[in-house]
C-alpha positions in Angstrom: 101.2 106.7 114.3 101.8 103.1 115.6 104.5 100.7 114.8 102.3 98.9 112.7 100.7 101.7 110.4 104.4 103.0 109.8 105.4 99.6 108.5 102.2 99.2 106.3 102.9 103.0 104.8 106.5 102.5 104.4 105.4 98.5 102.6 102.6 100.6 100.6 105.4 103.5 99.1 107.9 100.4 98.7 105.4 98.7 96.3 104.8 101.6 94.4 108.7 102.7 93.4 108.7 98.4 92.8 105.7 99.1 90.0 107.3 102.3 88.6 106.1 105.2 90.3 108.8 107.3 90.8 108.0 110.8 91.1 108.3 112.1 94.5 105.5 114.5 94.7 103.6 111.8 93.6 105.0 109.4 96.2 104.5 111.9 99.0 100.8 112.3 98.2 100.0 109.0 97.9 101.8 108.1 101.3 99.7 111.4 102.8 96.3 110.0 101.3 95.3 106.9 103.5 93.6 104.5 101.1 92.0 102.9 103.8 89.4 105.3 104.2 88.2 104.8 100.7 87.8 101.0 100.8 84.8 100.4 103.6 82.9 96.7 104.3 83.9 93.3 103.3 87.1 94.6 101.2 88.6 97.0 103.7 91.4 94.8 105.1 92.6 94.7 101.6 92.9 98.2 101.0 96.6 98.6 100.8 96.9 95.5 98.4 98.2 96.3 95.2 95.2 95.6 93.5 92.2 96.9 92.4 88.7 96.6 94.7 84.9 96.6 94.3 83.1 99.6 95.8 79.7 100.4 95.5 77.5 100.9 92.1 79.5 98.2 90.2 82.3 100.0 90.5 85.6 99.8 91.2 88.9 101.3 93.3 91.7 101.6 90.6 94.9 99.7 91.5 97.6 101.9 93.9 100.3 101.6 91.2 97.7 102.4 88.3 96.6 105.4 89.9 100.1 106.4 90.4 101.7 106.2 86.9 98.1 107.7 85.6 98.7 110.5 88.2 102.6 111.0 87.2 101.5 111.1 84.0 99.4 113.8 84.0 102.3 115.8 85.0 100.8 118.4 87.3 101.9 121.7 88.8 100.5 123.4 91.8 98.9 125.9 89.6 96.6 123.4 87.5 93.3 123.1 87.5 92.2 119.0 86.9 88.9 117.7 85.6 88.7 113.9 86.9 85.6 111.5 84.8 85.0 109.2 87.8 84.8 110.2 91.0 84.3 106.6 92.1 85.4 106.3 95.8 87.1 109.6 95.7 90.4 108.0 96.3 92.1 109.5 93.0 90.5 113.1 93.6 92.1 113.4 97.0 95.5 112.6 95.6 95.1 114.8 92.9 94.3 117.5 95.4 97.4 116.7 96.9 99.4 117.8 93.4 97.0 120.6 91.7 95.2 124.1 92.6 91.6 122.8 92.2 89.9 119.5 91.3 86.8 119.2 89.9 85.3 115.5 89.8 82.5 114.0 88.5 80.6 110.9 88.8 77.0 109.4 87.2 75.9 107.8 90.1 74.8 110.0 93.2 75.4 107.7 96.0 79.1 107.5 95.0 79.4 111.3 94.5 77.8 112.1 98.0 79.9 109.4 99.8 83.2 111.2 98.1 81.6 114.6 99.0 81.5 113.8 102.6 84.7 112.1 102.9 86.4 115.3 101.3 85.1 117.6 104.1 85.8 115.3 106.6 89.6 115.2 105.3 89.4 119.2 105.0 90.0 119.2 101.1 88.4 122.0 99.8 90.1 122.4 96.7 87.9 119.7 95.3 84.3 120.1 94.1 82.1 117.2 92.8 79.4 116.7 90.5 76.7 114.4 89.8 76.3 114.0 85.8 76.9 112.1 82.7 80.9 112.9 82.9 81.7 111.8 79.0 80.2 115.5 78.7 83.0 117.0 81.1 82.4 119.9 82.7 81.8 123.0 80.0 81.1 125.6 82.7 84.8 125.1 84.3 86.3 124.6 81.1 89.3 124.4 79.7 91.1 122.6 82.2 94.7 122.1 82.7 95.0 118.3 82.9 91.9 115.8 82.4 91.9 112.3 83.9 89.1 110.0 82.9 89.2 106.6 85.0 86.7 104.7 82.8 87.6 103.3 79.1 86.3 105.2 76.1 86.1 104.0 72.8 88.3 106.6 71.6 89.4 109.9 73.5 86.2 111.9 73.8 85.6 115.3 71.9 83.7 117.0 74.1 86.8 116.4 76.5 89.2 116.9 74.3 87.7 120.6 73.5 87.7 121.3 77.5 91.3 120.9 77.3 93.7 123.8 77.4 96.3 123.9 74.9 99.9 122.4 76.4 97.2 120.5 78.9 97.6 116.7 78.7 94.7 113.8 79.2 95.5 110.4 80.7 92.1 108.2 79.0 92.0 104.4 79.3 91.1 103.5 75.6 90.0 100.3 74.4 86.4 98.4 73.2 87.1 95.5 75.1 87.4 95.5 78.8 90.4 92.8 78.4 92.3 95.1 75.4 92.5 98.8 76.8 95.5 100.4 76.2 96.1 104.0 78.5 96.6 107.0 76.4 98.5 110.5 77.1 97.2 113.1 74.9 99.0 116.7 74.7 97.6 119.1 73.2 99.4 121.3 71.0 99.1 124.3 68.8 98.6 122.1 65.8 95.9 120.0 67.8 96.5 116.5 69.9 99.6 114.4 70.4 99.0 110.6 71.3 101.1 108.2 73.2 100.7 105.1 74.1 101.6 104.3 78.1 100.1 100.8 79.2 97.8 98.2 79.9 95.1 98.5 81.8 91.9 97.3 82.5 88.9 99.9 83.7 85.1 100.1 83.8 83.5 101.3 80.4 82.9 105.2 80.5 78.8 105.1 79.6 76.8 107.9 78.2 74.2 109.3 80.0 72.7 109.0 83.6 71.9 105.8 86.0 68.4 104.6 85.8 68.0 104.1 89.7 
């Protein structure tokens, strides 16, 4: 590792304890996972910016410090198995595959599932699997999951993924109607059904029924 890429890594980590990411498994995955090779083309000099980025689709790379605080969150132990609604550039996926057993992610738009595909074999992490689908249907045939991440704002928290999740699981869902008011959402659920709390503000892409017409 050069001079240079020690600095940037150590200036990356830095920025995340400054925007309250504190756990250190977290930390150590996100310092592991090089965000650079999820951000490709005119935005790729930006990619260790604090800030969210435009990847293909109309989509979008989730701020470093957002994806941190939704990954510590989730609260994961090596044994869990994760269901992640938006694979988008595959960036979150690999860090969760840093934390859990197995990650299954899924994404409506093919070109952005193959791209993450390839990206995950070429970074040797098999304990992810994609899927191309309409995610706000999870993934019934893997069900119940552990933890559930969905990196798009719903409405309110889906049921179909709030029936896929295990009880003591937790869900981290960006909820909101207006892509300026989302507020993100822990949900735990219980033996006498779902917990809510209230974390942040954020800002994500709408989660959309169904499949891309192209």
């Amino acid at each position: 590792m050069s001079e240079d890429d020690a600095t940037r890594i150590m200036q990356f980590v830095f920025n995340l304890r400054s925007n309250g990411v504190l756990d250190d498994r977290v930390l150590a995955a996100m310092e592991k996972v090089d965000r650079g090779l999820f951000v490709t083309g005119t935005f790729e000099n930006r990619a260790y910016e604090d800030t969210p980025l435009p990847i293909a689709c109309g989509q979008t790379i989730s701020q470093p410090s957002i994806v941190g605080l939704m990954t510590e969150a989730l609260e994961i132990g090596p044994r869990d198995t994760v269901l992640e609604v938006g694979t988008g550039s595959g960036y979150q996926a690999a860090i969760l595959s840093q934390l859990a057993r197995r990650v299954y992610t899924i994404d409506r738009h093919k070109p952005l599932a193959d791209a993450a595909e390839r990206l995950f074999r070429a970074l040797d992490l098999p304990n992810i699997t994609v899927f191309c689908g309409d995610g706000s249907h999870g993934l019934p045939g893997q069900a119940p999951f552990d933890r559930i991440l969905i990196t798009a704002a719903a409405e309110d928290p889906p049921g179909p993924l709030l029936a896929q999740l295990r009880e003591g699981g937790i869900m981290i869902v960006p909820v909101g109607q207006s892509d300026t008011v989302q507020r993100l959402i822990k949900v735990r659920r219980t033996p006498q059904g779902f917990h809510y709390d209230e974390l942040s503000e954020v800002r994500f892409v709408p989660l959309i029924d169904g499949m891309p017409q192209d």
